[in-house]
Each structure stands twice: as structure tokens, then as C-alpha cells.
C-alpha positions in Angstrom: -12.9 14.4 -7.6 -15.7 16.3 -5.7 -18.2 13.8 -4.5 -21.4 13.8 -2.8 -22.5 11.3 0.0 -26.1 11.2 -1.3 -26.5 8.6 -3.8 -29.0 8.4 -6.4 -31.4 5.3 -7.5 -29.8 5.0 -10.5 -26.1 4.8 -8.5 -27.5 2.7 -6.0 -28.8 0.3 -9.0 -25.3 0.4 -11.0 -24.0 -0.3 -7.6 -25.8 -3.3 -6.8 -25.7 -4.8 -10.4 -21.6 -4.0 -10.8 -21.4 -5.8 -7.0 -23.1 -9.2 -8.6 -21.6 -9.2 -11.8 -17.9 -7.8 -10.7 -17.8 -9.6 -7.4 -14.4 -11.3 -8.5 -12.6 -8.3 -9.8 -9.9 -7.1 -6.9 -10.7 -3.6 -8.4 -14.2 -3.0 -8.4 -14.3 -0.5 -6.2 -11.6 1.8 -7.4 -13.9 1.5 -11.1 -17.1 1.7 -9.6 -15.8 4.5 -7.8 -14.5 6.0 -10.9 -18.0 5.4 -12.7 -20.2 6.8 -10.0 -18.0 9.6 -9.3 -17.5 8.4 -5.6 -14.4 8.1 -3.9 -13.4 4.4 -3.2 -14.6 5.2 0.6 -17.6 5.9 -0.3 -18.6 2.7 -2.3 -17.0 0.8 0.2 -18.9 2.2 3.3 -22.3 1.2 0.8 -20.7 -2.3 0.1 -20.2 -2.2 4.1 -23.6 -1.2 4.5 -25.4 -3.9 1.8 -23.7 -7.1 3.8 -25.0 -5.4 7.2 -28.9 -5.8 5.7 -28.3 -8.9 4.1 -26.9 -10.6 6.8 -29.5 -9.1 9.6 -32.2 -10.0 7.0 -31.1 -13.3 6.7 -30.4 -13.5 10.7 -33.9 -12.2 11.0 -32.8 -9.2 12.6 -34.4 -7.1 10.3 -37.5 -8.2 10.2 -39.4 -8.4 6.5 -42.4 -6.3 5.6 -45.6 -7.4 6.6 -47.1 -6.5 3.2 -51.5 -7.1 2.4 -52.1 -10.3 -0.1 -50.7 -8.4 -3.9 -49.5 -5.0 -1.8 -45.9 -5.7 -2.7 -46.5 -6.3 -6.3 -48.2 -3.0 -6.1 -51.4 -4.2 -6.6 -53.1 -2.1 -3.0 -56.0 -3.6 -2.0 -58.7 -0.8 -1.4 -61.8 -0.7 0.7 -65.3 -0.1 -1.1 
């Protein structure tokens, strides 16, 4: 199966979602791979990928955004 290593918002958001709820399944990848039309590589270099930003988020190596008071709940404060 031809396969792109681009991945789309809605692939990344199947991904995450099928990652939480399929976490237990010893196949998940070889599905999700199957589902995404990815090759197992590929969803497992993005699994790869997710645990390296957790963990450095929760290591505070990757530091959080400094977002304005309501900026992140896209409520942009503007000047007058």
C-alpha cells in the first residue's frame, strides 16, 4: 500500500484517540495502520514521536506556551 509520510489532522486525531482507547490491543498498529493507510512504520515512528513530547513536556523540557489571560481558549485579547 502506497503511503504518504504527511499526515493529516483528521489522521493525527484517529491516531491519538485509537492510541487511548486501543492502548491494550497488541495489534493496534498493524489496524491503525491499515485504517490510515500508513504502513505500520509509519504509525509507529508517530507513536515514537507522541511519548518524546509527552515525556519532555512532562520533564519540562519542552517548555508550555506562554499564552495572554483567555488567548488559549481563543478568546485574543485586542488593544483599543
Amino acid at each position: 500500500m502506497a503511503s504518504s509520510s504527511n499526515w493529516t489532522w483528521e489522521q493525527n486525531k484517529l491516531f491519538e484517540n485509537s492510541v487511548v482507547t486501543n492502548n491494550d490491543d497488541p495489534d493496534r498498529f498493524q489496524k491503525l495502520a491499515k485504517v490510515l493507510g500508513k504502513t505500520v512504520e509509519e504509525v509507529k515512528v508517530l507513536y515514537q514521536n507522541h511519548v518524546h513530547d509527552v515525556n519532555g513536556t512532562e520533564a519540562a523540557d519542552i517548555p508550555l506556551p506562554n499564552y495572554k489571560t483567555g488567548e488559549a481558549k481563543g478568546q485574543h485579547n485586542k488593544k483599543k
